[in-house]
N, C-alpha and C positions, 0 to 999 in steps of 0.2 A: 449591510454587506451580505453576502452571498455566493454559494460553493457555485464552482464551475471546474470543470473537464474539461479539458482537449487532450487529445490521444487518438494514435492507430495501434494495433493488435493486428493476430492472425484472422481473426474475422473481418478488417476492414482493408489488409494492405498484403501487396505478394511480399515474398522474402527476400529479397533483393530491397524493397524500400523499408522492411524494418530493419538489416543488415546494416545500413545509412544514417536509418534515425538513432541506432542504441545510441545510448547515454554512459560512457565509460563510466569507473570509480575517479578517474583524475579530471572529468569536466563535470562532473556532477557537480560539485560544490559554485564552480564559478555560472552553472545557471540558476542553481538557484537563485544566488544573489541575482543575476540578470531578471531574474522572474522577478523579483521582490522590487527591485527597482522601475519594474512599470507604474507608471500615474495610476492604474485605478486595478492593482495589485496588492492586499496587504498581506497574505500568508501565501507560502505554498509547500508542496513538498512533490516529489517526480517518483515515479513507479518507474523503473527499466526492469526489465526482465528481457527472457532470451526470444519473448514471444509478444510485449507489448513495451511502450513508452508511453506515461500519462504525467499530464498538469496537473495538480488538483491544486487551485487556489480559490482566495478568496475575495472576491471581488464588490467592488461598490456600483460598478456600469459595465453590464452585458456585453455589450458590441465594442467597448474599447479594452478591456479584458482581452476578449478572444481574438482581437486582430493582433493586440500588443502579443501573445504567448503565438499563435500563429508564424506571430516574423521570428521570434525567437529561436522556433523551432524550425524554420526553415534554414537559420543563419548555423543554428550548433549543426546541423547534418549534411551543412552543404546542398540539401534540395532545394531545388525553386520553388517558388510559393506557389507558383499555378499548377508543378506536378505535385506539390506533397498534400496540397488540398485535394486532393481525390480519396487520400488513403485517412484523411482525419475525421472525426467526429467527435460529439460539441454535446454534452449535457448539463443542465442547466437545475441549481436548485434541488429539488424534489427527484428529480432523475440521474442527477450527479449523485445523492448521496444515495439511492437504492442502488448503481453500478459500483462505487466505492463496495456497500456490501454484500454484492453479488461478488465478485474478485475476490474478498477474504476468504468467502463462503468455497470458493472452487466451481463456482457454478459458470464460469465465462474463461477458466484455462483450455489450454490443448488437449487437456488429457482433463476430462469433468471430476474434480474431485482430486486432482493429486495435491499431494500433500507437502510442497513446497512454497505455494505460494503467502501463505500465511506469515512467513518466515520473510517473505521479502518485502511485505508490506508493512512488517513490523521496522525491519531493516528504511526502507524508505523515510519513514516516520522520526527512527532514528538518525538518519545522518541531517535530514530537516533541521532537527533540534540540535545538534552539534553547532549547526552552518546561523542556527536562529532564525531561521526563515518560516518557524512556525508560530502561532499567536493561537486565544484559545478556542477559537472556534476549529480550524482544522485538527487541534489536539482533540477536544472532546470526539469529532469526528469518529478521528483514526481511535479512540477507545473504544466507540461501538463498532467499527468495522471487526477487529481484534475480538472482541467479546462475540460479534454475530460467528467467525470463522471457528472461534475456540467451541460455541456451542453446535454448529453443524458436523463439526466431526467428533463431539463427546456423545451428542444425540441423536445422531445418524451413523448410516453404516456408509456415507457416501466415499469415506478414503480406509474400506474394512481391509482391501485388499493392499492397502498402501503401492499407491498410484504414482506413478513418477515418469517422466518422461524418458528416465532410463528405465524403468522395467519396463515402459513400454516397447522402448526403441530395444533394449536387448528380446522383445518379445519377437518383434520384425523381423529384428536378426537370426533366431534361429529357425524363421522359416528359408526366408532365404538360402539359410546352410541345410537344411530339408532335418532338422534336427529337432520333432515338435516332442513336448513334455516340458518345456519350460527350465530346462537344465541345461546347465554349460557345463557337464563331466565331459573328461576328455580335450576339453577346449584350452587353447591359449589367448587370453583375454592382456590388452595392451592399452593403457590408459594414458592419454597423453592430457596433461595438463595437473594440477595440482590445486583448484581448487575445491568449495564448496562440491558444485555438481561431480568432479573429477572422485572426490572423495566417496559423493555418494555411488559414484559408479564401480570405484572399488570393493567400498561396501556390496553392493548389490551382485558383483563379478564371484565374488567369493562366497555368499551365501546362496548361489546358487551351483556352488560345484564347480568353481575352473578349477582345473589341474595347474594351470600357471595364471599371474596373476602380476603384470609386471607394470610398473609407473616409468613414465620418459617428461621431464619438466625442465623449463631453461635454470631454476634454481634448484639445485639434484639433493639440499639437504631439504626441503620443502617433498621432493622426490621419496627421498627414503625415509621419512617419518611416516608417511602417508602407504610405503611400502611397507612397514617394520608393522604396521595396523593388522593384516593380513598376512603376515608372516611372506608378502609377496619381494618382486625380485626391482631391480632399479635400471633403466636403460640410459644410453647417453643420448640426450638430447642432439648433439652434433649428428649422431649415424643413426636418424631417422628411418634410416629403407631398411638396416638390417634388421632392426626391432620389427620393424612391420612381416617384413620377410617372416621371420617365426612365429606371428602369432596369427590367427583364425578369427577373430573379432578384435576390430581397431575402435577405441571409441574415445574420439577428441573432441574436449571441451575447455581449451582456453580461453584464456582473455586478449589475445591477440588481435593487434588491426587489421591483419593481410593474411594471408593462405601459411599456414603450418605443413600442411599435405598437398604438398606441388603434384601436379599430373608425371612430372621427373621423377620425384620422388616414390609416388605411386608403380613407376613404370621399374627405375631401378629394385623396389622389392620384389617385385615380379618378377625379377629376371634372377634372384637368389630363390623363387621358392621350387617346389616340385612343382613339374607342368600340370596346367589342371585343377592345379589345387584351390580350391575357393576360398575368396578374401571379403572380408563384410568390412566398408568403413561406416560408422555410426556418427554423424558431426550435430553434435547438440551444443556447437558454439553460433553464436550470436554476435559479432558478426563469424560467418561461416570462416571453421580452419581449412577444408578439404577441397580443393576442389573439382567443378565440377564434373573436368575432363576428364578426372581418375577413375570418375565410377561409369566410363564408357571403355576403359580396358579388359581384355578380357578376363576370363574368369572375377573381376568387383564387381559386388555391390555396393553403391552408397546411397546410405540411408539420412537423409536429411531433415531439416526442418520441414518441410514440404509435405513431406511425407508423412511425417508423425502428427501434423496438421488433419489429415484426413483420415486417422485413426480414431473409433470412437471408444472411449473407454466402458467397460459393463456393468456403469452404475444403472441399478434398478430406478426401474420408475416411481416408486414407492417412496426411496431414498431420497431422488432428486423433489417429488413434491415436501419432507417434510423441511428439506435445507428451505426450500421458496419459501414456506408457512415461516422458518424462522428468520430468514431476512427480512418481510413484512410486518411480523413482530419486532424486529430489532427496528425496524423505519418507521414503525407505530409510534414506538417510545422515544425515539431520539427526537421525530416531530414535537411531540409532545412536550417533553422538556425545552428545545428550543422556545416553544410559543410561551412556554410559563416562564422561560429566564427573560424573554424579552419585556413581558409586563414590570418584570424588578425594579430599573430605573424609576418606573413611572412611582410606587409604590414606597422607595426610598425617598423620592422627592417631597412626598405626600405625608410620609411621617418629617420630614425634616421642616417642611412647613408646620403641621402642628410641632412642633419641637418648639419654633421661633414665636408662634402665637400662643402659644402657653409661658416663656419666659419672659415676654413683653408683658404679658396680663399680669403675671406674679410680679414681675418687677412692679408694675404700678399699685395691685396691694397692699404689698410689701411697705410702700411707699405711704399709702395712707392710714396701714394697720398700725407701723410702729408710735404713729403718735396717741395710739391707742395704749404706749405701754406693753406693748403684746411679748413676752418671752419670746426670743430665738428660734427656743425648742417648738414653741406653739407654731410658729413661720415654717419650720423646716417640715412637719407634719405636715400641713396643708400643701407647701409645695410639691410634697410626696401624693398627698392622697388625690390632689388636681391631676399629676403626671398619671396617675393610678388609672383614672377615670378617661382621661385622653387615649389611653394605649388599649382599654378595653373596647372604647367604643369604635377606634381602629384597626381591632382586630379579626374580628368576622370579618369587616368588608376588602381587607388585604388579604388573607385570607384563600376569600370563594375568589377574590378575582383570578389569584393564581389559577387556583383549581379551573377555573370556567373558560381560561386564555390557553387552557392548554389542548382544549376542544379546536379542529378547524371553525375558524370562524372567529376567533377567538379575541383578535385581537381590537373589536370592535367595544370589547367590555373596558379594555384597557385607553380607549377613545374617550368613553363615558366617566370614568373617575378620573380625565383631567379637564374634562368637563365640568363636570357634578363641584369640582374641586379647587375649581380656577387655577390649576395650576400651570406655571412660569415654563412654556416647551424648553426656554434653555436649560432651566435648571434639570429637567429632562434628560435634554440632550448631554450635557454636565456630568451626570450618575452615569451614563452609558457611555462616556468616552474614558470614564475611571477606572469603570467592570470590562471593558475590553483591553485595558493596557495590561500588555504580557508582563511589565514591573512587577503590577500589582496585583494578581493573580497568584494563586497559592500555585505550589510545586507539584508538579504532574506524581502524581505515585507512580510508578514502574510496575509496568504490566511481568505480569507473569510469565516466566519462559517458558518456551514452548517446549 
């Protein structure tokens, strides 16, 4: 088996086709299963974010994998397969799992280095394992992506500034508003949506100095808990324009399927504010809440995904070389351990044969000692000190094979001792259909929160 991608990002597709592909929280679960149900599919688990959609499974054959997850993904988004193949890309193996943790690491978001996406790859990983569509190769996977991410921001300064697509997009914002120092005193900040990101935008409205700070959600106690955080104020979702009307910065990020911020809507607050007066919509929803006619009325701004696409964030060069140094470390080692768990089977097999040719030779000892007379006690000795003798002279060469399989190249050594060893490829193949069954696998320990 073997890791495989498919996925489009803001690097490979416009926003309009990832607006199409996201992967809701109420179809997530039934693709997975759809994933897992393909012929040459055993694991998977789906990355969505507001900026990418990724496959990551585990597959037994290349090309019937990525045609199988292909239709898939053409079928959950509604695209044609001949348009959405423009906007996908395919890594395979060795470059699937250096992308896995280049993503933890923040090294391939919008914004280099913010400090959310850690949290959604853990999140991804998680509902996987709820739905069971994970097995332990993408589990150990997703440990060292988790572990590569948690070490690029404990030992780098790549997320110092704590990076977010909202303090980007509020950075945007108050140029737009001609308002630079990076403060929202004075401002009235209007946050439509109530979740995660909504939250962090609250968050981040208010530790930057607004003067008001109000929440607008279709479920208004979800609204004012999230308001009551910030001592902020609560709007009614129903009278969209007038909320909009009083505030100086709009920034929606729901989970909704269609437009929250009609060009109507847009046009009726404008017609409540003072003429003139400048309006910033900020839409860091996925699919887009705002649209896109509003931010052609006069006095809007909207500030979109698009936009904050082509914003680079000020991680030093420095910082970005030692996340690279430690994703390459973390892809050293997970190689490596892969190439030495793969030799296990063979090396199970290999004591279980001697297990079998030292019970069969004691048995027939046994068999000609006793008419010797021989004590019990004397039989059980020897059967200890034979096992004794069998396990030592097994142990170096199990051992260095480990060690030496976990070198590229490696698995050429693990050729040779079932060679050297005659041993039975099924029984082989046997050890390695036991060590793979998620049954029989110990329980994943729980990473660490973040």
């Amino acid at each position: 088996m073997s890791v495989l991608v498919v996925g489009l990002s803001h690097k490979s597709a416009p926003i309009a086709t990832l607006e199409r592909a996201a992967v809701g929280d109420d179809t997530l679960g039934k693709m997975l299963s759809d994933i897992v149900r393909l012929p040459d599919v055993a694991e998977a688990f789906v990355i969505s974010t507001c900026n990418r959609v990724e496959v990551y499974a585990d597959v037994d054959r290349f090309h019937g994998g990525v045609a199988g997850i292909c239709e898939l993904l053409s079928r959950h988004s509604g695209i044609p397969s001949a348009e959405l193949t423009g906007s996908l890309y395919v890594h395979y193996e060795d470059r699937a799992v250096q992308h896995l943790l280049s993503v933890a690491s923040g090294l391939d978001s919008v914004v280099v280095g913010e400090d959310q996406i850690i949290g959604q790859v853990r999140t991804a990983i998680r509902v996987a394992e709820e739905h069971e569509t994970m097995g332990r190769v993408l589990r150990d996977l997703g440990r060292v992506a988790l572990h590569a991410g948690k070490r690029a921001r404990a030992e780098t300064g790549i997320d110092r500034l704590g990076l977010s697509l909202v303090s980007v997009g509020i950075e945007l914002a108050l140029r737009e508003l001609r308002l630079p120092g990076g403060a929202l005193s004075g401002l009235s900040v209007l946050v439509v949506g109530a979740g995660t990101m909504s939250g962090l935008a609250v968050a981040t409205a208010a530790r930057l100095g607004a003067d008001r700070v109000v929440v607008a959600n279709r479920t208004r106690d979800r609204a004012q808990r999230l308001a009551d955080s910030v001592a902020g104020e609560v709007a009614d979702v129903a009278d969209l324009a007038a909320a909009i009307a009083r505030a100086d910065l709009v920034i929606s990020c729901t989970g909704a399927a269609g437009l929250v911020i009609t060009e109507a809507i847009a046009r009726e607050a404008l017609s409540l504010r003072a003429p003139g007066a400048p309006l910033v919509l900020l839409d860091l929803a996925m699919p887009r809440d705002v649209d896109p006619a509003a931010g052609t009325l006069p006095g809007v701004s909207l500030i979109g995904m698009d936009r904050l696409s082509s914003e680079h964030a000020g991680v030093g060069a420095g910082d970005l070389s030692a996340v690279r140094a430690i994703v390459d470390d973390e892809f050293a080692a997970y190689g490596s351990a892969v190439r030495a768990a793969q030799v296990s089977p063979t090396v199970v097999a290999l004591r279980a044969k001697a297990a079998t040719v030292v019970d069969a030779e004691l048995a027939r000892l046994v068999g000609r000692l006793s008419e010797e007379s021989l004590s019990g006690h004397a039989l059980e000795e020897i059967a200890r000190t034979v096992r004794r003798v069998v396990d030592k002279l097994l142990h170096a060469p199990t051992v260095r094979v480990k060690e030496l399989a976990s070198a590229p190249g490696g698995e050429d050594y693990e050729v040779a001792l079932r060679v050297l060893f005659d041993l039975d490829p099924r029984a082989v193949e046997a050890v390695a259909r036991a060590e793979s069954d998620p049954l029989n696998s110990a329980d994943q320990e729980g990473d660490d929160q973040q």
